[in-house]
Gaussian input, Z-matrix of N, CA and C with variables (Angstrom, degrees):
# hf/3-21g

backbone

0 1
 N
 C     1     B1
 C     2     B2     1     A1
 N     3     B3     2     A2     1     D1
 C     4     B4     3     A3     2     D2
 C     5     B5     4     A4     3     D3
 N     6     B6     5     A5     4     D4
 C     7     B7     6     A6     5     D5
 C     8     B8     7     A7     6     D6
 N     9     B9     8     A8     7     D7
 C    10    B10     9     A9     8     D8
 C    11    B11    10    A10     9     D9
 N    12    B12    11    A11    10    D10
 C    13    B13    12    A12    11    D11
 C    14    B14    13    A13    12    D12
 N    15    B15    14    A14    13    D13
 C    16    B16    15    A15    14    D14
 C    17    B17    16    A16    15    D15
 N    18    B18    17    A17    16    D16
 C    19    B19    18    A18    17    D17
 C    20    B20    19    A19    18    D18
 N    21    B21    20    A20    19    D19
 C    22    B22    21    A21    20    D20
 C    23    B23    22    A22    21    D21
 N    24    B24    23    A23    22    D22
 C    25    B25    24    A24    23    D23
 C    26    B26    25    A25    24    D24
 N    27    B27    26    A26    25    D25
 C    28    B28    27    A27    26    D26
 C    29    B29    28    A28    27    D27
 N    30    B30    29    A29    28    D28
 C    31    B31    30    A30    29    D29
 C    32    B32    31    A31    30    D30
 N    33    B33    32    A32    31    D31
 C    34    B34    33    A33    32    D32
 C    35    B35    34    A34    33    D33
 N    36    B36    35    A35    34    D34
 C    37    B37    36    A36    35    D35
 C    38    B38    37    A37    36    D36
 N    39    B39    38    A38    37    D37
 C    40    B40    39    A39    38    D38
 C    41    B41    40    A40    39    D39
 N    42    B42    41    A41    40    D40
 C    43    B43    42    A42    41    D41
 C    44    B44    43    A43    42    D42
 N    45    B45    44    A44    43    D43
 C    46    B46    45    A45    44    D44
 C    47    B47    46    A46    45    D45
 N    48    B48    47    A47    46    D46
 C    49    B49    48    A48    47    D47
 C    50    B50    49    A49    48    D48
 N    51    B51    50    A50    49    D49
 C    52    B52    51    A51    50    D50
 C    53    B53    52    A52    51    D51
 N    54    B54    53    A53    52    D52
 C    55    B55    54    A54    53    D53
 C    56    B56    55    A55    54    D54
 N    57    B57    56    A56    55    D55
 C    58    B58    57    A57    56    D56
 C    59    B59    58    A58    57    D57
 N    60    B60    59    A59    58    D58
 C    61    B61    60    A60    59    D59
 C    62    B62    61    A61    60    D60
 N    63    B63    62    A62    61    D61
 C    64    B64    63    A63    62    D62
 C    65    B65    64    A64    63    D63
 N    66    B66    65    A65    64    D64
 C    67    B67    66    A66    65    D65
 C    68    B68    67    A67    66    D66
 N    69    B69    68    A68    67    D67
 C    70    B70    69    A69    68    D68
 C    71    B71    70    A70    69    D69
 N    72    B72    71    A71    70    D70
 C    73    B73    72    A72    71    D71
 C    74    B74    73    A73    72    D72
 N    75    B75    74    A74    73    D73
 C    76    B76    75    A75    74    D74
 C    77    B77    76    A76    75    D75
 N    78    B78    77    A77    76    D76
 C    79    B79    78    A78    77    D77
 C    80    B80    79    A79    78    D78
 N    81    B81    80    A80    79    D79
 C    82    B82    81    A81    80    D80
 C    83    B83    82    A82    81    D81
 N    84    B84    83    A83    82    D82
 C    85    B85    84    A84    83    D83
 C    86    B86    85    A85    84    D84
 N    87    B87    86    A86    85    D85
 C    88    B88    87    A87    86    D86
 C    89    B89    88    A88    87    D87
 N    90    B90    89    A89    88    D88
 C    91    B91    90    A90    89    D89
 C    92    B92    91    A91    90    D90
 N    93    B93    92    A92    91    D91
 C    94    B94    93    A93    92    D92
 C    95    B95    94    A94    93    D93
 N    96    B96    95    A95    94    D94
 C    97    B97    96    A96    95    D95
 C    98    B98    97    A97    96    D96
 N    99    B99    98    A98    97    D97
 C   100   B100    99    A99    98    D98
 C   101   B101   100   A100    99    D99
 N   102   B102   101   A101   100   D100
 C   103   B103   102   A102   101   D101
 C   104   B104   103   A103   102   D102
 N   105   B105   104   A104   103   D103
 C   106   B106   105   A105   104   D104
 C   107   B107   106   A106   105   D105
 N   108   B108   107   A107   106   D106
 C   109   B109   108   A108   107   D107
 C   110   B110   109   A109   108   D108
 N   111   B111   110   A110   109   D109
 C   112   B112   111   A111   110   D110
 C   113   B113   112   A112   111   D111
 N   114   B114   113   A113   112   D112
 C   115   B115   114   A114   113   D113
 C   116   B116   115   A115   114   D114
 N   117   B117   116   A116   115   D115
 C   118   B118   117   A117   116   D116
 C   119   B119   118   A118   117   D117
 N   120   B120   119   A119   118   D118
 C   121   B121   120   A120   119   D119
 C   122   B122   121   A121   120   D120
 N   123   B123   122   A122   121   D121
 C   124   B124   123   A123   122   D122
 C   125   B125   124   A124   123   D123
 N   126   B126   125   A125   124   D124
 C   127   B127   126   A126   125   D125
 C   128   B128   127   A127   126   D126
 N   129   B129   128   A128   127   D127
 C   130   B130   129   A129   128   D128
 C   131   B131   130   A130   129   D129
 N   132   B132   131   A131   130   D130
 C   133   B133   132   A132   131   D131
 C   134   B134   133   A133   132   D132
 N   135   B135   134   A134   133   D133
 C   136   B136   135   A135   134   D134
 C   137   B137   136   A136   135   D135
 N   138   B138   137   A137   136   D136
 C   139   B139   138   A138   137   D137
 C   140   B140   139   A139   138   D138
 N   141   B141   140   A140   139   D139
 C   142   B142   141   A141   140   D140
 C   143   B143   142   A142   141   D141
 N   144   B144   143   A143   142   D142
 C   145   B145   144   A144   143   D143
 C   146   B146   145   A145   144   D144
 N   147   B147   146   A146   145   D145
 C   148   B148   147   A147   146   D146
 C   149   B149   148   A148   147   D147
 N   150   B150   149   A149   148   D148
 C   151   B151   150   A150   149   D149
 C   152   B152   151   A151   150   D150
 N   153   B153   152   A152   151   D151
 C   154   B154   153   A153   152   D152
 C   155   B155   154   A154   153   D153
 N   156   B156   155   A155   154   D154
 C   157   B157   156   A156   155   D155
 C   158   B158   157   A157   156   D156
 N   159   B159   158   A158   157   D157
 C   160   B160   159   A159   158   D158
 C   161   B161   160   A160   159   D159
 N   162   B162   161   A161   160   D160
 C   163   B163   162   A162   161   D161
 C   164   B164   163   A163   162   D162
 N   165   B165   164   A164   163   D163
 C   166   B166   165   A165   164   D164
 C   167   B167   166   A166   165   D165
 N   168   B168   167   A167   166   D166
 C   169   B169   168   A168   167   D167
 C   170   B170   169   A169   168   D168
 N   171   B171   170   A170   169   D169
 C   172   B172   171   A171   170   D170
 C   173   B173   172   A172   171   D171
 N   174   B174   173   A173   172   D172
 C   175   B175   174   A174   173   D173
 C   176   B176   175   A175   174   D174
 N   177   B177   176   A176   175   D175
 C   178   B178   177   A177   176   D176
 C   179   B179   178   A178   177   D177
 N   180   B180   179   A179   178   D178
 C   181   B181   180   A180   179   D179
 C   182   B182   181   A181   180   D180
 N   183   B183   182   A182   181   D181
 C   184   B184   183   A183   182   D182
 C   185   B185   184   A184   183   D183
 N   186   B186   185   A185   184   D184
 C   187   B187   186   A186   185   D185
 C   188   B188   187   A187   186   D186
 N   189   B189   188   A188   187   D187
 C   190   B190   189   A189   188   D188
 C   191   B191   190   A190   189   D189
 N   192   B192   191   A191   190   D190
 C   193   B193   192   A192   191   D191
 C   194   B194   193   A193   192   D192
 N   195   B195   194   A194   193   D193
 C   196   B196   195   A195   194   D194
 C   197   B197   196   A196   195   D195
 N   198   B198   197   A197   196   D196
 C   199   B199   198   A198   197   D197
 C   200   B200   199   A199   198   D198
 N   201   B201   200   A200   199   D199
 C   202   B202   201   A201   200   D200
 C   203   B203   202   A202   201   D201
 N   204   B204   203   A203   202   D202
 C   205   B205   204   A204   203   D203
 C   206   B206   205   A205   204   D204
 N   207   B207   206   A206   205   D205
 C   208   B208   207   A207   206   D206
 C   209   B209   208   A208   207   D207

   B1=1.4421
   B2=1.5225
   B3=1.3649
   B4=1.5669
   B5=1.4546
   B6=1.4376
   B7=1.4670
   B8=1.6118
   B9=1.1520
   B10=1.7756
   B11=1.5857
   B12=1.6082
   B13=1.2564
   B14=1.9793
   B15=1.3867
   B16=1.6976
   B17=1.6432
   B18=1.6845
   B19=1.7693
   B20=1.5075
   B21=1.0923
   B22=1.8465
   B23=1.7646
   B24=0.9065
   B25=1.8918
   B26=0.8827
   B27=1.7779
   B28=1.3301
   B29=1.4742
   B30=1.0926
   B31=1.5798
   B32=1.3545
   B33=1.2595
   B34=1.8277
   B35=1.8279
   B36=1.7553
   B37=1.2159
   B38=2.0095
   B39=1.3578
   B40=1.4080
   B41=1.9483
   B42=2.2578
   B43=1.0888
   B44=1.7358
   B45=1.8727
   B46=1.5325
   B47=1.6081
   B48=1.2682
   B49=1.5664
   B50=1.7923
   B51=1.5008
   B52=1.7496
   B53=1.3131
   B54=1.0245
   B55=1.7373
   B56=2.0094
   B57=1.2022
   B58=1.9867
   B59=1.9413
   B60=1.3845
   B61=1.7508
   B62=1.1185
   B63=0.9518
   B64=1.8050
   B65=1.8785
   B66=1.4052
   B67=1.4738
   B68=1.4190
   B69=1.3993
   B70=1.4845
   B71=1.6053
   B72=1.2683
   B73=1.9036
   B74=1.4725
   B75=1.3027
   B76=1.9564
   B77=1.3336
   B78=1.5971
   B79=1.4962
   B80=1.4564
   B81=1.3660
   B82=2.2213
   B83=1.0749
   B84=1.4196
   B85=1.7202
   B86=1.6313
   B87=1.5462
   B88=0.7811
   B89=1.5788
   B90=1.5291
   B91=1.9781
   B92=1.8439
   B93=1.3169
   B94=1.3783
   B95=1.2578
   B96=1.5369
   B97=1.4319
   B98=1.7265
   B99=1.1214
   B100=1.5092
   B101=1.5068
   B102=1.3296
   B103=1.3205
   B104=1.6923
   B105=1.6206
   B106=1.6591
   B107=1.2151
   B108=1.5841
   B109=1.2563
   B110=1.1208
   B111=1.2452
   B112=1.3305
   B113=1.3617
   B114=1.2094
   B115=1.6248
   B116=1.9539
   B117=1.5418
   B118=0.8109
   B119=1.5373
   B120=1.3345
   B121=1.1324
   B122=1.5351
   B123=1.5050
   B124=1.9920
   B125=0.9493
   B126=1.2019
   B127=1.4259
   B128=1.0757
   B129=1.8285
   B130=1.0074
   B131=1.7633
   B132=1.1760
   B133=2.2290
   B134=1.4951
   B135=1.3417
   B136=1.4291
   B137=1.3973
   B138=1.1522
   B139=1.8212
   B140=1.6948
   B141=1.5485
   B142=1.4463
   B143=1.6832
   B144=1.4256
   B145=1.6326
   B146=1.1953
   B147=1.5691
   B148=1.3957
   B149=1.2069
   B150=1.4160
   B151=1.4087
   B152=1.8120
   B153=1.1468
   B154=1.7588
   B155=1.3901
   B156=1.5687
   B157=1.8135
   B158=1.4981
   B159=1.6142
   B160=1.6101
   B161=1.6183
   B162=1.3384
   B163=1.7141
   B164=1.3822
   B165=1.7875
   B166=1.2343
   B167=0.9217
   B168=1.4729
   B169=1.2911
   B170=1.3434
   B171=0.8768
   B172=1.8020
   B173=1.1031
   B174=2.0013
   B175=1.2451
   B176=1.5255
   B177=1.6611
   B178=1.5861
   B179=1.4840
   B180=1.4963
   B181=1.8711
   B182=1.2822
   B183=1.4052
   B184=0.9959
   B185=2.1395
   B186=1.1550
   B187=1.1859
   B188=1.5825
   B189=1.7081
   B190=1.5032
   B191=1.1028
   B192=1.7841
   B193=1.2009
   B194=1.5695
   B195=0.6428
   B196=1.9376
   B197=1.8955
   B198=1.6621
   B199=1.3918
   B200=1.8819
   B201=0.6211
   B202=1.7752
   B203=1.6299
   B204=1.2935
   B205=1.3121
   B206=1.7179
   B207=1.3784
   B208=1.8189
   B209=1.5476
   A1=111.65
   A2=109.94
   A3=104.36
   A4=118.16
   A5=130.62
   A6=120.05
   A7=99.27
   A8=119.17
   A9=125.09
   A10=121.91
   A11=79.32
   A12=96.46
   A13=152.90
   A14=82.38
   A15=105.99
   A16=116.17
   A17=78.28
   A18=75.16
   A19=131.95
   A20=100.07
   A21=133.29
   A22=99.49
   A23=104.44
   A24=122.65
   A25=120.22
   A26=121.40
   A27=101.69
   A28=124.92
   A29=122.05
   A30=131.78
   A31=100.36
   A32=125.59
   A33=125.74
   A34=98.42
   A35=91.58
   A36=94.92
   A37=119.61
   A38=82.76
   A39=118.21
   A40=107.35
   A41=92.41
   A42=90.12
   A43=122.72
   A44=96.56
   A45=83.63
   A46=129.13
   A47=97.90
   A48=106.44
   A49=124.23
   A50=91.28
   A51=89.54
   A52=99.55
   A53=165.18
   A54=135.83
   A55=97.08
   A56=104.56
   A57=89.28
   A58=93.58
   A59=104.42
   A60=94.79
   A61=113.55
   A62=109.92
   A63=137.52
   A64=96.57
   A65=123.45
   A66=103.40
   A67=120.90
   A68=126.44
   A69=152.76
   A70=116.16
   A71=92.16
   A72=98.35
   A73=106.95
   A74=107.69
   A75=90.76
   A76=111.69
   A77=116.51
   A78=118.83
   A79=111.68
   A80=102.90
   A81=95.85
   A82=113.94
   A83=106.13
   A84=111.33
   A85=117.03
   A86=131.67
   A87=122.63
   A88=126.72
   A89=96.55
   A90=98.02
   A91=99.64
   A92=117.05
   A93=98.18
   A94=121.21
   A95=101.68
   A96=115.43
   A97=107.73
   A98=118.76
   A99=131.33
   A100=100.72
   A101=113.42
   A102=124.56
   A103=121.98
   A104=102.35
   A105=107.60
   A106=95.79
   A107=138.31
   A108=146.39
   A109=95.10
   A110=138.25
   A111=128.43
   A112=140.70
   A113=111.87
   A114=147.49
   A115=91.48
   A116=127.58
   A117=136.46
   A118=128.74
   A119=125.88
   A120=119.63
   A121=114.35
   A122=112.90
   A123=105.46
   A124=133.35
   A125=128.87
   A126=146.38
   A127=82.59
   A128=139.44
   A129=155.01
   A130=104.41
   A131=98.05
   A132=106.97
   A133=97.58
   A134=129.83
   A135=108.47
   A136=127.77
   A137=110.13
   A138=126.17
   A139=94.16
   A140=138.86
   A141=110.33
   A142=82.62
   A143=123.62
   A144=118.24
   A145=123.39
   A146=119.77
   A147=116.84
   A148=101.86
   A149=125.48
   A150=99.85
   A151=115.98
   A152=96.23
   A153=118.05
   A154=109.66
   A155=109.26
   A156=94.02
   A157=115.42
   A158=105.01
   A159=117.11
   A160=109.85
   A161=87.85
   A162=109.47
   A163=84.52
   A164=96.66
   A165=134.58
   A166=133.60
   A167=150.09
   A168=151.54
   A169=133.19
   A170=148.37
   A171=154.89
   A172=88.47
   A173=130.71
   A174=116.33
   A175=99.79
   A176=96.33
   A177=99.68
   A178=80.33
   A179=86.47
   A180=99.14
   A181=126.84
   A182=125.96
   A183=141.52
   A184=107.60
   A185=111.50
   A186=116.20
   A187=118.68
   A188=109.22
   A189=134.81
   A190=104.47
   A191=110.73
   A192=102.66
   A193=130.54
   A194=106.34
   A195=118.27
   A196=87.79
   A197=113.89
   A198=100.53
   A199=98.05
   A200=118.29
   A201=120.03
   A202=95.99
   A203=123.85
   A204=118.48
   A205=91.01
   A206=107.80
   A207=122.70
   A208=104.24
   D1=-53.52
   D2=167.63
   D3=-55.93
   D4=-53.67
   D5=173.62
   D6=-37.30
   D7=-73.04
   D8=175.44
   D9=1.52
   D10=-83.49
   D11=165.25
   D12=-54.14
   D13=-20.75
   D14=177.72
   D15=-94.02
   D16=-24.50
   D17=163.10
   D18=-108.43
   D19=34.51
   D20=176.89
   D21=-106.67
   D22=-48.88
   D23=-177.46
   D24=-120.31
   D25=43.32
   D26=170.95
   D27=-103.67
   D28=24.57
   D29=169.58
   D30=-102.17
   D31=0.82
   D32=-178.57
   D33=-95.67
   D34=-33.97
   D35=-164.81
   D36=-72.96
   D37=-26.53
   D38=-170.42
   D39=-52.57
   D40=-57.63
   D41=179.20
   D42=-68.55
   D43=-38.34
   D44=-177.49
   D45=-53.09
   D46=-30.76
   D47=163.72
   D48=-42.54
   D49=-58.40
   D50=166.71
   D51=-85.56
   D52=-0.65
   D53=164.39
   D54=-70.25
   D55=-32.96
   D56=-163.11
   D57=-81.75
   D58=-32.12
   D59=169.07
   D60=-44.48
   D61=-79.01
   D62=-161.46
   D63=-60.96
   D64=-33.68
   D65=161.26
   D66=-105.96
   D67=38.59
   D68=137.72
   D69=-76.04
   D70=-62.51
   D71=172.23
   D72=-48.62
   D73=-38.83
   D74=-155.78
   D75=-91.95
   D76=-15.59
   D77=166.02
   D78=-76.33
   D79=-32.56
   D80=168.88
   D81=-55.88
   D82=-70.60
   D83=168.38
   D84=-33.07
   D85=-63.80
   D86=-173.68
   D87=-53.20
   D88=-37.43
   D89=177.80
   D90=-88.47
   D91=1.53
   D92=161.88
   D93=-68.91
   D94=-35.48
   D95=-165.25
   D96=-71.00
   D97=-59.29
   D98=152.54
   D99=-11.60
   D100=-80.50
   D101=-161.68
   D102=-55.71
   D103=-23.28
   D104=178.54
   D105=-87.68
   D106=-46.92
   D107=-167.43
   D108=-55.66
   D109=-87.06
   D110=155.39
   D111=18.06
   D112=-72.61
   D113=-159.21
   D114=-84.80
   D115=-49.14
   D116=174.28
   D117=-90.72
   D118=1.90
   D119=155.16
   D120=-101.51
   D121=-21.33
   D122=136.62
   D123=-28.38
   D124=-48.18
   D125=-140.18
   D126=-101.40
   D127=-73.97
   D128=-123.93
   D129=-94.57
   D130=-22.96
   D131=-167.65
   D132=-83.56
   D133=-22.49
   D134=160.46
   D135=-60.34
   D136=-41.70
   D137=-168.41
   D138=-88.77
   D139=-12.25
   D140=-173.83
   D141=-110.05
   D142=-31.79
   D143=153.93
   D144=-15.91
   D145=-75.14
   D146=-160.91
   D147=-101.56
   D148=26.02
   D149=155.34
   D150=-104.96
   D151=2.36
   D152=178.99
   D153=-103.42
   D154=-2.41
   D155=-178.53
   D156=-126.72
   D157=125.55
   D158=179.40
   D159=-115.16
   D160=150.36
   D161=-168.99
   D162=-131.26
   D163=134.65
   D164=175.82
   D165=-123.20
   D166=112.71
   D167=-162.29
   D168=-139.75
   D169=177.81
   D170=-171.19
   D171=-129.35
   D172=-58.29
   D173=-158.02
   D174=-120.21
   D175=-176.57
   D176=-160.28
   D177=-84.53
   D178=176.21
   D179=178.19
   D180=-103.49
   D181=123.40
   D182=-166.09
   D183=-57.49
   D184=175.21
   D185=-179.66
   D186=-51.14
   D187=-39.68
   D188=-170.90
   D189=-55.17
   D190=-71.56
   D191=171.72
   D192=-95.58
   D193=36.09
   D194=163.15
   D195=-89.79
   D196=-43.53
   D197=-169.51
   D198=-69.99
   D199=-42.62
   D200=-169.36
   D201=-51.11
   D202=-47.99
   D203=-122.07
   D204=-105.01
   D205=-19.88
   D206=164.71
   D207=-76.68

């Protein structure tokens, strides 16, 4: 009955098939994309960090921050 039936609808069947592909692909893709964006503005916030950050002082720096500041 199902063979039967699928071959009454099978260009219905065809598309629903590509609509759940094609909205499988675009949520992978999409949290891939997330996930490099991500992964690379990690990577990237040290190096646009220290070129935007100044330390100011009166006195010299103690051990603490000599550790922070390495």
């Amino acid at each position: 009955m199902a063979w039967r039936d699928s071959k009454a609808s099978f260009s219905r069947l065809l598309l629903f098939m590509a609509s759940i592909i094609l909205g499988i692909s675009a949520v992978v893709s999409i949290q891939s994309f997330s996930k490099n964006l991500k992964e690379n503005i990690a990577i990237q916030s040290k190096a646009l960090m220290g070129a935007d950050f100044v330390i100011d002082s009166d006195q010299p720096p103690n051990e603490k921050v000599m550790s922070i500041i390495d």
